[in-house]
VMD Tcl script that draws the C-alpha trace (Angstrom):
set ca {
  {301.79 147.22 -48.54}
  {301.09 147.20 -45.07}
  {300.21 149.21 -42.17}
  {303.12 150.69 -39.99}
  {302.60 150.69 -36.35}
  {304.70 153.05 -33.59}
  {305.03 151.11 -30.55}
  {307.04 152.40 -27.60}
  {307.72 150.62 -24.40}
  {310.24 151.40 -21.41}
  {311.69 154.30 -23.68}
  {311.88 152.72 -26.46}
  {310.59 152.66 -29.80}
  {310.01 149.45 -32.28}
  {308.69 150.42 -35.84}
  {306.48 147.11 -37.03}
  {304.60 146.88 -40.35}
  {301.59 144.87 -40.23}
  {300.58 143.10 -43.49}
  {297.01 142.41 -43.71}
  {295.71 138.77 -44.02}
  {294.36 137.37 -47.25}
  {290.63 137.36 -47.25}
  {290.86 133.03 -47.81}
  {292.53 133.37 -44.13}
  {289.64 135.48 -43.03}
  {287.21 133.36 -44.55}
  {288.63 130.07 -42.92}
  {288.92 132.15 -39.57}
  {285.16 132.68 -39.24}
  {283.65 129.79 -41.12}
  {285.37 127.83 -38.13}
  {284.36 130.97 -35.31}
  {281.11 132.36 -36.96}
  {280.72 133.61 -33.18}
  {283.34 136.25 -34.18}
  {280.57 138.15 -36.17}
  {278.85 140.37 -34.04}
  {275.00 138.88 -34.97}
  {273.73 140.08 -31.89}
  {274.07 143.65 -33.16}
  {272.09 142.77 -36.73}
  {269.01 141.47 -34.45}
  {269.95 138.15 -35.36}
  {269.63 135.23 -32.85}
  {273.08 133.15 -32.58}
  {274.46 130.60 -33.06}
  {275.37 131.33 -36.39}
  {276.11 128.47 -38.65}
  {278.17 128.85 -41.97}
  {276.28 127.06 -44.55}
  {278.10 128.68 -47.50}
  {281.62 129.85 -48.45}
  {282.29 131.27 -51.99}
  {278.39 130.75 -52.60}
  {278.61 131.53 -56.61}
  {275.51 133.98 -57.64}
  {275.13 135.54 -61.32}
  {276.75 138.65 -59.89}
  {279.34 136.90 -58.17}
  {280.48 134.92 -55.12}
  {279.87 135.49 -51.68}
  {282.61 135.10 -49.45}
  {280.71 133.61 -46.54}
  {276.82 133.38 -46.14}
  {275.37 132.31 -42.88}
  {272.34 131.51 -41.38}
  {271.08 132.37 -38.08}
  {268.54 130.17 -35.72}
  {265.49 131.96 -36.65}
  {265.99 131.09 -40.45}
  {267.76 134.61 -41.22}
  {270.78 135.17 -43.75}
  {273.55 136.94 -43.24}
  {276.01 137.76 -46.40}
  {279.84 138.59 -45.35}
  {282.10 140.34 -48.13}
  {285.44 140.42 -46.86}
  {287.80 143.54 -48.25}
  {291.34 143.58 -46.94}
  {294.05 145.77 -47.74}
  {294.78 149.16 -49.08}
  {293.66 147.96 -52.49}
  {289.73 148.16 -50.91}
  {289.59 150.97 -49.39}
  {286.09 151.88 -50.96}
  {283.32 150.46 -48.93}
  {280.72 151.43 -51.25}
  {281.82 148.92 -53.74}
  {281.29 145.87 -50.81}
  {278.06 147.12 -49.99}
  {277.06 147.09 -54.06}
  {278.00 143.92 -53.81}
  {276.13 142.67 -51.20}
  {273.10 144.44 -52.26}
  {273.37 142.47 -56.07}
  {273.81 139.64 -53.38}
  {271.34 140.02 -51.77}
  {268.37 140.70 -54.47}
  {269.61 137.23 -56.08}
  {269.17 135.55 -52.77}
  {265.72 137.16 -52.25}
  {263.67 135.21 -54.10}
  {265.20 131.47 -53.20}
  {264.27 128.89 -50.74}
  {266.14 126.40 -48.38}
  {266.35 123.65 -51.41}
  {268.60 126.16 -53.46}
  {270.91 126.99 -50.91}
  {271.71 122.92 -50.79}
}
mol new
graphics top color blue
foreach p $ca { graphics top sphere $p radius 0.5 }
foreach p [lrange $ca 0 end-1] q [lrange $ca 1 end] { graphics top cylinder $p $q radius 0.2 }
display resetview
């Protein structure tokens, strides 16, 4: 189901419904523009480069994982759609993520 958006113009008035993107579209768009991520406001350095897509972890995949000039990761979990709409289960995620990554150096990341 998608979003329904009002839009008027000279009088009149179009009714559109927006259907939101698959997260594989998502992930494509920004492994090929990681400057679409806002690093800057994470303290991170750009560029970003994408070394990762679907990384698998023991609690799951990562949809994108990134790494920054100054050695720093950054974890993306994409949620789209009405089916997500609870943020606190993304940021679980990325915290289980996260405490896997911890621990690993640049060798396990190959």
């Amino acid at each position: 189901m998608g979003r329904r958006i009002l839009l008027e113009h000279e009088g009149r008035a179009a009714l559109l419904e927006e259907t939101p993107a698959p997260e594989v579209e998502l992930q494509e768009a920004v492994k090929r523009n990681p400057e679409l991520l806002p690093i800057e406001d994470f303290g991170m350095a750009g560029p970003l480069l994408v070394i990762g897509r679907e990384t698998t972890l023991p609690s799951g995949a990562v949809d994108l994982v990134g790494l920054s000039r100054a050695g720093d990761l950054l974890l993306v979990e994409f949620k789209v759609g009405p089916a997500n709409p609870d943020f606190r289960h993304a940021t679980s995620q990325l915290l289980d993520y996260g405490s896997h990554l911890w621990e690993k150096g640049v060798e396990d990341l190959e």
